[in-house]
Structure formats: C-alpha cells, structure tokens
TIDOFI-687215 format. One record per residue (C-alpha): residue in three letters; x, y, z. Coordinates in Angstrom, 3 decimals. Layout:
N
NODE,kolza,x,y,z
NODE,ALA,X,Y,Z;
...
END
This chain:
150
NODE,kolza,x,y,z
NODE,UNK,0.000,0.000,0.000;
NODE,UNK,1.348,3.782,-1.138;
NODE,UNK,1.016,5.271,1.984;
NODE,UNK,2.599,8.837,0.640;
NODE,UNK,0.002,8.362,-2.168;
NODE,UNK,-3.070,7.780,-0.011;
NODE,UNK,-2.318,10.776,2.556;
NODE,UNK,-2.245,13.122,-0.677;
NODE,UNK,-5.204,11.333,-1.195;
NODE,UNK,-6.743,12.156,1.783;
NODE,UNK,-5.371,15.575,1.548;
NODE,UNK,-7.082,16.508,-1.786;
NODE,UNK,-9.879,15.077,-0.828;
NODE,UNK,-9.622,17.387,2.626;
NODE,UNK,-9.502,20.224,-0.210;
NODE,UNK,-12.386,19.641,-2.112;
NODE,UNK,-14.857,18.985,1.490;
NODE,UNK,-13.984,22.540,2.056;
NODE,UNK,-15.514,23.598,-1.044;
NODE,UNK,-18.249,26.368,-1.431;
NODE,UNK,-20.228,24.159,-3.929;
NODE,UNK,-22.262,21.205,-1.957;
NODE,UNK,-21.493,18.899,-4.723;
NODE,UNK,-17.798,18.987,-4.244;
NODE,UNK,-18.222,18.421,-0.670;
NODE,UNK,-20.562,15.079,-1.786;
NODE,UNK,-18.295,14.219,-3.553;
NODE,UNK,-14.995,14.608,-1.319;
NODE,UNK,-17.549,12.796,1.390;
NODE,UNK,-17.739,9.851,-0.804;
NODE,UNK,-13.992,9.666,-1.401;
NODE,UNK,-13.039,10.096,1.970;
NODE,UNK,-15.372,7.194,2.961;
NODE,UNK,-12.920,5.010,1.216;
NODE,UNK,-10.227,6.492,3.727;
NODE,UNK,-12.290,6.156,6.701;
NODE,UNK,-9.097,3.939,8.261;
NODE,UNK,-6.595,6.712,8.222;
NODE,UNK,-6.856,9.286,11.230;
NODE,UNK,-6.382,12.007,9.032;
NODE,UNK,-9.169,11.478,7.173;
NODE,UNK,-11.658,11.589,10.106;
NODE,UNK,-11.902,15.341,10.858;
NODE,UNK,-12.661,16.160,7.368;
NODE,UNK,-15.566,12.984,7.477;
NODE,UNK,-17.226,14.858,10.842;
NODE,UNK,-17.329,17.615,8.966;
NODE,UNK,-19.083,16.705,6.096;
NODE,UNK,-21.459,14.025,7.920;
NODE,UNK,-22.629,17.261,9.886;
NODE,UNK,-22.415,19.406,6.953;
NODE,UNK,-24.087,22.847,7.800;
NODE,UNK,-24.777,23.893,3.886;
NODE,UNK,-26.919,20.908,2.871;
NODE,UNK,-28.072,17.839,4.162;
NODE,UNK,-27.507,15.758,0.760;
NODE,UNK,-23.232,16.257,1.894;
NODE,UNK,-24.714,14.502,5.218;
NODE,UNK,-26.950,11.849,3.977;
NODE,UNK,-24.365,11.040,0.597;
NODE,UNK,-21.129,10.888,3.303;
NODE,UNK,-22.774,8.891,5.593;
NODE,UNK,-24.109,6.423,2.817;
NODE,UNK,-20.343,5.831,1.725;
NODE,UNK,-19.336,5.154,5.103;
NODE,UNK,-22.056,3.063,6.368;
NODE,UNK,-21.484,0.916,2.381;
NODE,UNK,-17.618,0.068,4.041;
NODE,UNK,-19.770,-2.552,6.515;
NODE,UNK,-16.806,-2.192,9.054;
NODE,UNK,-15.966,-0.719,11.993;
NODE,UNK,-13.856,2.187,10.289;
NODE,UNK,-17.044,3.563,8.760;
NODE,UNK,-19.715,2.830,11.516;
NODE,UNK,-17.201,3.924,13.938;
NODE,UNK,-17.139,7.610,12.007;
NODE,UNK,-21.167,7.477,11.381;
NODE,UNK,-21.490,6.647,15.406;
NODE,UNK,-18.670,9.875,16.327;
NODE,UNK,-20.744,12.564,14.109;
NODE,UNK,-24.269,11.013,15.308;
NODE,UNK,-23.169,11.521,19.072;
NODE,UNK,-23.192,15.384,18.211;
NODE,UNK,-25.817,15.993,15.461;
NODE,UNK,-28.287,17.863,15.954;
NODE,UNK,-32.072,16.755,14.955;
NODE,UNK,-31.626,17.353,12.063;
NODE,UNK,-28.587,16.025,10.977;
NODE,UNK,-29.593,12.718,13.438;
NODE,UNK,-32.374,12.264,10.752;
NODE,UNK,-30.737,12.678,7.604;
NODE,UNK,-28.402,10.078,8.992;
NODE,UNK,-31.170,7.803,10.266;
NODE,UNK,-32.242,8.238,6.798;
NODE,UNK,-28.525,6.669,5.291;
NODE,UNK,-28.797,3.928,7.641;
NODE,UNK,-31.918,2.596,6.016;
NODE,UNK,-30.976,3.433,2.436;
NODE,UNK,-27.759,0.972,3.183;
NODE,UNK,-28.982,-1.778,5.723;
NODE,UNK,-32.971,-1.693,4.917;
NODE,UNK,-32.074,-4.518,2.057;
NODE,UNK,-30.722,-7.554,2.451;
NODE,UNK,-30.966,-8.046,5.916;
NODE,UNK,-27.848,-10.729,6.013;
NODE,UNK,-25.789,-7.707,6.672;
NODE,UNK,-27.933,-6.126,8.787;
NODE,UNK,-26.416,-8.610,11.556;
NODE,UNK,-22.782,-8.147,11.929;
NODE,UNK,-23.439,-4.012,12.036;
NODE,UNK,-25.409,-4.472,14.725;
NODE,UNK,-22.490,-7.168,16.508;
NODE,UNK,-20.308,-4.357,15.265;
NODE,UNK,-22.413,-1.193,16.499;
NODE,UNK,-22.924,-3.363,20.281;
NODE,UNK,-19.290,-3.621,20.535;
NODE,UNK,-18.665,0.233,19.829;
NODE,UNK,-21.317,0.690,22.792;
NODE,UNK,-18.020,-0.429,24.382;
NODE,UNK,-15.497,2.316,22.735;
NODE,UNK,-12.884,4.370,25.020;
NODE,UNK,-14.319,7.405,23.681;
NODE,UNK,-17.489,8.698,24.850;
NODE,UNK,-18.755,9.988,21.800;
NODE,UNK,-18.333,7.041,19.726;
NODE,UNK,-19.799,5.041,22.047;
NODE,UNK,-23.139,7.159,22.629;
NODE,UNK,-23.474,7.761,18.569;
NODE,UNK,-22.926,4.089,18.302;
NODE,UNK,-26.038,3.346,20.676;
NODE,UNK,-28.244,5.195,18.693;
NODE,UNK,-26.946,3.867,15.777;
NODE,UNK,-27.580,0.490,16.885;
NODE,UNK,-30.752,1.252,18.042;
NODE,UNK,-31.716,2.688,14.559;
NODE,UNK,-30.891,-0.516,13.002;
NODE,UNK,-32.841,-2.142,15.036;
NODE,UNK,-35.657,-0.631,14.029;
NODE,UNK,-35.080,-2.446,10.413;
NODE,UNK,-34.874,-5.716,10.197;
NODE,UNK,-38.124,-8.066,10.109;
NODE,UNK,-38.720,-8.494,13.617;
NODE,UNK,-37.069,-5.520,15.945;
NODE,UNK,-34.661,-6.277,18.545;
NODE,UNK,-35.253,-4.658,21.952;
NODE,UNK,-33.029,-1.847,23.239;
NODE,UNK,-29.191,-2.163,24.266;
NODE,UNK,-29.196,-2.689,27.691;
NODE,UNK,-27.655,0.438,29.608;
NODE,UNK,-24.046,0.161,30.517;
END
C-alpha cells in the first residue's frame, strides 16, 4: 500500500470537502469514505457528515461510510451522530436505512459491530454508536429490543 500516495489522497480530498459548492463536498464525502481507516481522514468525514450547507453532503457521506460494513465507517457514522443535531440525526437515520434496509444478512454483523462500539474508550463514539444500533434495530423483520444500559 502507497502510503505517501493515499495521505495526498486524503489531503485533496480534505480540499475539495472545504468547497463552497455542496457537490464537491458530496463528492470529497464519498472519497473520503474510502479512507475512513486513516486518522487524518476523520476530521474532514465529521465535517461533512454534519455538513451545515446541505443535508444531501450529510446523507451522501454517511451512505459511503455506512457501504464500508466495518468498523472504520460505523465507527465515524457513530462519532458525528453523538453530536448531530435533529436534524442532521435524521438525515443520517435516513442513510442507515438506504444501506442496511435490504438484504438483511448484513444487517447482523453491524449491529455485533455497532454493540461492541457501545463499548469504545471514547465517549462519543460510544453514545453515537447506541443510537446507531438502536436505529438498526428498528429495520430488520422483527425488531430487537433496546441495548441494555451500561
């Protein structure tokens, strides 16, 4: 793997999320997605998940991340959900059942994945992550009841 390559990646991508225009910032959302892994990548992800000019940057970002089905990209979806406001909660409620509404087979191991960031050292991941897990939850054919409280 070309590290040197995927930081200038990353950083590019970092570029473009900054961007005026909302479809840049889609767009560096789903490229960073891919990135999720790398800790640089992560403050520019927040950023966009909570985007502030327009909710398709959220819902598109969080789409790529939640499409990684690991704990790189729930982890990141579970961080920005812990601090969204309504708003932003829903449009990201809304990506989780775009990706994990159909099939449910994969439905599963986010949820064994979202339980066991319930479990993360940092607060914030680990509150977004109960709500995430309790939004998936809600989807699958018969709906599992609540986490239990830690």
């Amino acid at each position: 793997m070309e590290l040197d390559l995927r930081r200038a990646a990353v950083t590019a991508l970092g570029e473009l999320a900054r961007s005026e225009d909302w479809r840049d910032r889609a767009d560096a959302g789903h490229g960073l997605a891919g990135f999720a892994e790398m800790p640089e990548a992560l403050g520019p992800l927040r950023e966009l998940v909570l985007d502030r000019g327009d909710t398709f940057v959220t819902r598109h970002t969080a789409q790529a991340l939640l499409r990684r089905r690991d704990r790189a990209g729930l982890s990141a979806v579970a961080a920005a959900l812990a601090v969204a406001d309504p708003n932003h909660g829903d449009w990201i409620d809304t990506a989780v059942a775009d990706v994990f509404g159909f099939p449910f087979a994969e439905l599963d191991e986010a949820l064994r994945l979202c339980e066991e960031l319930t479990r993360d050292t940092d607060d914030g991941t680990a509150l977004g992550a109960r709500r995430l897990y309790e939004a998936l939850a809600e989807i699958g054919p018969d709906p599992l009841p609540p986490l239990s409280r830690p």
